[in-house]
Each structure stands twice: as structure tokens, then as C-alpha cells.
C-alpha positions as CSV (number, residue, x, y, z in Angstrom):
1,X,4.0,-11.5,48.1
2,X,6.0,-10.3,44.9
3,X,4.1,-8.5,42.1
4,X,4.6,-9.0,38.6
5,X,3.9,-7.8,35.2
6,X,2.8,-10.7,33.1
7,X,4.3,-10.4,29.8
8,X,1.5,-13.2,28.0
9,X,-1.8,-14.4,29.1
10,X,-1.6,-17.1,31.8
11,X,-4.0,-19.9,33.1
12,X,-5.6,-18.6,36.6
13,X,-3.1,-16.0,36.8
14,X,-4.2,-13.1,34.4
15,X,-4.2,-11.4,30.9
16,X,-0.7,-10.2,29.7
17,X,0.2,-6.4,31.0
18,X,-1.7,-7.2,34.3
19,X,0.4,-6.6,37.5
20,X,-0.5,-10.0,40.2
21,X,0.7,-10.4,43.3
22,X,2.4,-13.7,43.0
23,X,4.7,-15.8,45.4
24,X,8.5,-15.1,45.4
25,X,9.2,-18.3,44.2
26,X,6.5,-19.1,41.9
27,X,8.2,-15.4,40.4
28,X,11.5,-16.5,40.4
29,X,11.3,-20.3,39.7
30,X,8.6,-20.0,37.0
31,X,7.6,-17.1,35.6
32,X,10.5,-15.7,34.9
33,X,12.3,-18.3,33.4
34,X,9.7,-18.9,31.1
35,X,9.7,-15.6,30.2
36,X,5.7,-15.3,31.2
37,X,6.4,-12.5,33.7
38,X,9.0,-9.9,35.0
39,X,9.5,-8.4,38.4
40,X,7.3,-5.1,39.0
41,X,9.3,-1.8,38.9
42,X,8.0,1.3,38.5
43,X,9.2,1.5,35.0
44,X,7.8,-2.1,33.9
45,X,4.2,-1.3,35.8
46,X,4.0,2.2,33.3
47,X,5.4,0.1,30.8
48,X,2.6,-2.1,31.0
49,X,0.2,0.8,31.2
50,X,1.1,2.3,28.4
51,X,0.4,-0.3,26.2
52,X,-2.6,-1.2,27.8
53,X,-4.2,2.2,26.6
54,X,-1.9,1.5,22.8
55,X,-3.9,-1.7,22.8
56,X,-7.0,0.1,23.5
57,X,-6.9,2.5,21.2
58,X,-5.5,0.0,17.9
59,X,-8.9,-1.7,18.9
60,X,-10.6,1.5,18.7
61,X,-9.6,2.2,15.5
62,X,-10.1,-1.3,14.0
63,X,-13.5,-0.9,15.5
64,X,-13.8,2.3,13.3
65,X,-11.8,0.7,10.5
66,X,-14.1,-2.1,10.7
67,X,-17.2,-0.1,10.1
68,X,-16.4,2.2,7.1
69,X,-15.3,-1.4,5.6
70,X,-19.2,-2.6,6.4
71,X,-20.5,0.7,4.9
72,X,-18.3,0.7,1.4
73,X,-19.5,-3.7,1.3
74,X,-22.8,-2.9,1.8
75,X,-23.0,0.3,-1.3
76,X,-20.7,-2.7,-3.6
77,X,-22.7,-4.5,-5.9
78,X,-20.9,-6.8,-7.9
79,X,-21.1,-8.1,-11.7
80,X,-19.7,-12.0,-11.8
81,X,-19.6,-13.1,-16.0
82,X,-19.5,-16.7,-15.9
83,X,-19.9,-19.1,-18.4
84,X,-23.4,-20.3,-18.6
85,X,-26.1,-22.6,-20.6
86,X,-29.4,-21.8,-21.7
87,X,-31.4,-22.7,-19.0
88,X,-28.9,-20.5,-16.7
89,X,-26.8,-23.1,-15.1
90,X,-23.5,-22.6,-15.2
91,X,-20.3,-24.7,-16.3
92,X,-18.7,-25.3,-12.8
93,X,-19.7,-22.8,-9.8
94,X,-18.8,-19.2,-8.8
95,X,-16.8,-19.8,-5.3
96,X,-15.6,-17.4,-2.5
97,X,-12.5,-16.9,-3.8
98,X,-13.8,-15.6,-7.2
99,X,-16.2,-13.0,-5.3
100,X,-13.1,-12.1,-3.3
101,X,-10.5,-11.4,-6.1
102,X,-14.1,-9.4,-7.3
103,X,-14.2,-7.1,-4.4
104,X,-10.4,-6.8,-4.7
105,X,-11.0,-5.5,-8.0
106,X,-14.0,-3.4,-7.4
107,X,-13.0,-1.6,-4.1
108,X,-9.3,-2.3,-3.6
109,X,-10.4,-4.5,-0.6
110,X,-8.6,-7.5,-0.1
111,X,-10.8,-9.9,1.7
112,X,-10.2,-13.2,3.1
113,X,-12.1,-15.8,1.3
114,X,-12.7,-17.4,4.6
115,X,-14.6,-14.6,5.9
116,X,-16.7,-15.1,2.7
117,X,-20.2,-17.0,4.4
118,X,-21.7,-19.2,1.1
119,X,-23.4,-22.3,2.3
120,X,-22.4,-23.7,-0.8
121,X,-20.9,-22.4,-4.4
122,X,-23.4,-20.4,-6.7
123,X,-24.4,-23.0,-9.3
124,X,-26.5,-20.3,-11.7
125,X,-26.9,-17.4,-12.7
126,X,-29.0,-14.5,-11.1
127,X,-28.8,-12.3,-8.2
128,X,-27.8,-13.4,-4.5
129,X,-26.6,-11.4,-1.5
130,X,-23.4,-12.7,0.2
131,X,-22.7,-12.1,3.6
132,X,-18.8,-11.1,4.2
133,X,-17.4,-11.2,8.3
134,X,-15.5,-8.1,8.9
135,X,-13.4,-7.7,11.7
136,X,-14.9,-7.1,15.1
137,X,-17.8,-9.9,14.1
138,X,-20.1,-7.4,12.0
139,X,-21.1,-8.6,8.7
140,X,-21.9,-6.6,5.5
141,X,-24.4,-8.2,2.4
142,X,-22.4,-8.1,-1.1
143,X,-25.0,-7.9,-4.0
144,X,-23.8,-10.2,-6.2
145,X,-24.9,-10.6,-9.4
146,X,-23.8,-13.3,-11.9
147,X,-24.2,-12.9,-15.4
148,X,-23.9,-15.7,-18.4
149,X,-20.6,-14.5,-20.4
150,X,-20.8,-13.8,-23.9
């Protein structure tokens, strides 16, 4: 058996920076070629180490990263003016991307307006809590309030 460092994730082998223990051939023929994997040396196996334990520690910081970013969403409380009637309906519909371009402004934030969970556009005016995704799948509630223009 050869071993190898696999330089992406593949099917029923393993996760890219593993070392396997792989046929000659299958190395030789296959992997390599396709530049999934190279030959184990000494140098490629701490190679692979190494950034192992960099990838590690980038998700430990986005971790971090992503929790300071829930704290700040949840303290933001944002106005909306929007043109409105009487009866507090307003003339077309406050949308994701408008609350994001908001938090842009407020905070410096830029948020994807994807990550932005409305089941569907605000329609009036009033106070609603939006939940915004952050990165490592926590979510922070936006108070959002929408105001008639004057």
C-alpha cells in the first residue's frame, strides 16, 4: 500500500489533508493525475498538518467573529421611513435588501440579504423583529421598526 495526502475531498476516500493508504496504482493512475492527491513525504504529511491546525484555528476565529457579530445585531435596532397611508399600509413593501443596506448603514455590517429570514416583505408600518443567519448557523433578532415618511 502507498499513502497519500489528498489535496480535495474525495468520495469513500477521505477529506482533503488526510494521509490514506491507497493502492500504487489507484495513486499513480488516478489520483495524481487528477490532481486529487500527491505521494506522502515527510514534507507533504507536515504540510498537510500544518494546515490542518491553520484551518482549525480560521474556524475558531470565525466562530468568535461570528458571535461579537450576533451580540452588536441583537443591541441594533433599526428605524425604516417608508412611504405610508393613513391606515399604515405602505406604498410597495420594505424587503431584505432595504433592512440590509439599513444595517450597512447603522453598524458598518455588510450583510447578505439572503441570510435576511422574512417570510414575506413588511407590508406596514410598525415594529417587527427580523431574524439575520450569521455564520456558523447562529441567528441574531434585528428590531426593526418602520416608520410612515414625512
Amino acid at each position: 500500500m502507498a499513502q497519500a495526502v489528498l489535496l480535495s475531498d474525495v468520495e469513500n476516500l477521505g477529506q482533503r489533508g488526510e494521509a490514506v493508504d491507497v493502492s500504487p496504482g489507484y495513486l499513480r493512475n488516478y489520483l495524481v493525475p487528477r490532481k486529487l492527491a500527491q505521494p506522502a513525504t515527510r514534507a507533504s504529511l507536515e504540510e498537510a498538518q500544518r494546515r490542518r491546525k491553520q484551518a482549525e484555528e480560521d474556524e475558531r476565529h470565525a466562530v468568535e467573529r461570528a458571535g461579537e457579530t450576533v451580540a452588536l445585531l441583537s443591541k441594533t435596532v433599526l428605524t425604516i421611513n417608508h412611504r405610508a397611508g393613513e391606515d399604515g399600509k405602505l406604498f410597495g413593501s420594505v424587503t431584505s435588501k432595504e433592512i440590509a443596506e439599513a444595517i450597512q448603514a447603522a453598524r458598518g455590517l455588510k450583510v447578505d440579504r439572503k441570510k435576511i429570514q422574512l417570510d414575506d416583505a413588511i407590508r406596514e408600518t410598525g415594529t417587527f423583529m427580523v431574524e439575520i443567519e450569521v455564520a456558523g448557523g447562529r441567528t441574531a433578532s434585528v428590531k426593526t421598526i418602520v416608520a410612515p415618511q414625512d
